[in-house]
N, C-alpha and C positions, 0 to 999 in steps of 0.2 A: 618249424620255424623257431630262430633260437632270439629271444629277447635280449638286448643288448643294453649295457649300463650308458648313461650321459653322456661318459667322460671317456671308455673306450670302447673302439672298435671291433669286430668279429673276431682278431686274432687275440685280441687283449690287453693292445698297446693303446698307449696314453694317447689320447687325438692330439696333445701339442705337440710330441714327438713325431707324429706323423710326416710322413712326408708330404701330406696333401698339408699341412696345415702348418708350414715353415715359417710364416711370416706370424704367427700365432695372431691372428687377424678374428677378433670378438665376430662378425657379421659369418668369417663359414663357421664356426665354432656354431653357433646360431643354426646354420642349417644344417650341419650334420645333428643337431639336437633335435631341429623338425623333422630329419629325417631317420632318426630314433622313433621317435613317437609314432609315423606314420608306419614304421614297424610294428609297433607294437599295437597300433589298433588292427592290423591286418591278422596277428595274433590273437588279439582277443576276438576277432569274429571269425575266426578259425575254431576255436575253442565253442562259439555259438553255433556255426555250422553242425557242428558237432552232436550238441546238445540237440539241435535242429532233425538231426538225422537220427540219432536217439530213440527221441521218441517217435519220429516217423515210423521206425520200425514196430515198436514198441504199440504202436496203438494198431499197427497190419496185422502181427502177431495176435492181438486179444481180437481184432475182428476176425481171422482165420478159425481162432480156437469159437468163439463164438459161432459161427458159419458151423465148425464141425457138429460141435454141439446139437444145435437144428438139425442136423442133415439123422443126428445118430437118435435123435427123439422122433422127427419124419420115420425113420425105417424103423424105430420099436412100437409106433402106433400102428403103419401100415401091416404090420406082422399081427396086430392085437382083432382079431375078429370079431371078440364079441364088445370089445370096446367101442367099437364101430358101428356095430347093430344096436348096440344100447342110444348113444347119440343120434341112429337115426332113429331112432324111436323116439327121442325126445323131439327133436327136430322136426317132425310130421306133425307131433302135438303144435308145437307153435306156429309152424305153418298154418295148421288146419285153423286155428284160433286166428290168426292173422286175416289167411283168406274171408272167413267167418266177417270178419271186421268188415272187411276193403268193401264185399258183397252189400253189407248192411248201409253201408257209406251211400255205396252206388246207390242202391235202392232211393235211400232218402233224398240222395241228389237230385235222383229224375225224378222223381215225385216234385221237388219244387222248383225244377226248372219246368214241369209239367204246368205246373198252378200258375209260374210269371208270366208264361207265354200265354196262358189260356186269359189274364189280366191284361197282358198288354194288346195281344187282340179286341178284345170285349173295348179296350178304353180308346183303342185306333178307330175304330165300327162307330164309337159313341160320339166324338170328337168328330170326323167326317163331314158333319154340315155346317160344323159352327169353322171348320177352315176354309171350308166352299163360301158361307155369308163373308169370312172375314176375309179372304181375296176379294170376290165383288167391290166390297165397304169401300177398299184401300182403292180401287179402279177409280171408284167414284169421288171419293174423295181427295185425292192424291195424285192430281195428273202430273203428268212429264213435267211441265212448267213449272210446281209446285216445288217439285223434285230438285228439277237445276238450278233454282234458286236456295232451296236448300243447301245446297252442296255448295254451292258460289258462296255461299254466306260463311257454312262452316271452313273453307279452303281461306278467307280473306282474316276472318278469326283469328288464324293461326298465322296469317303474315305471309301465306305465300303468293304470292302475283306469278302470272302468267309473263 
């Protein structure tokens, strides 16, 4: 796209001499000047595209070489046998220390969930008459009527009517 001066046109003639522009009239003079410029920002993000596409490649490129890379360190480790047996050697150690752990975890987990339960039993067994006398209490002490009137008191409290 070829960028164009002010004052002439693609071929290089003067825009007053133009034939579009005989009456030498300021307002088209004006829009062939907007329509310069609207030229030239189509050029300049031509030139961004550009740049745009660039580096699009440019960073495909160093991911391919990258990718290769891995692929050519993948097949000289797969090739590497005793590189392989050495790691899994190592490997099995931390395993084995890991496992060691998890084991040791467990152990002490059920151990005190062994003790909570055997507490929360023992204090459910203990507690068992004193919820049996305090149902009764509440029978006797606390009849329906008692009740609806509470509730009618607390509902009126708050404003709400029926």
């Amino acid at each position: 796209m070829k960028i164009l001066d002010a004052g002439r046109n693609e071929r290089g003639e003067d825009l007053k001499q133009s034939p579009r522009l005989q009456k030498n009239d300021e307002s088209d003079i004006k829009l062939v000047v907007e329509e310069l410029t609207v030229d030239q920002k189509f050029a300049k993000q031509g030139v961004d595209n550009e740049l745009v596409a660039f580096r699009f490649k440019a960073r495909k490129e160093s991911q391919m070489e990258h990718t290769v890379r891995e692929k050519e360190l993948y097949e000289e480790q797969a090739n590497m046998t005793h590189g392989l047996f050495i790691d899994q050697l190592r490997d099995h150690s931390v395993r084995s220390t890991e496992d060691d752990t998890q084991m040791n975890t467990k152990a002490k987990l059920t151990r005190c969930t062994d003790s909570f339960q055997t507490d929360t039993t023992q204090w459910i067994s203990d507690m068992t008459p004193w919820f049996k006398h305090h149902a009764v209490w509440l029978g006797v002490h606390s009849p329906a009527v008692l009740t609806d009137i509470a509730s009618n008191f607390i509902v009126h409290s708050y404003g709400i009517f029926h």
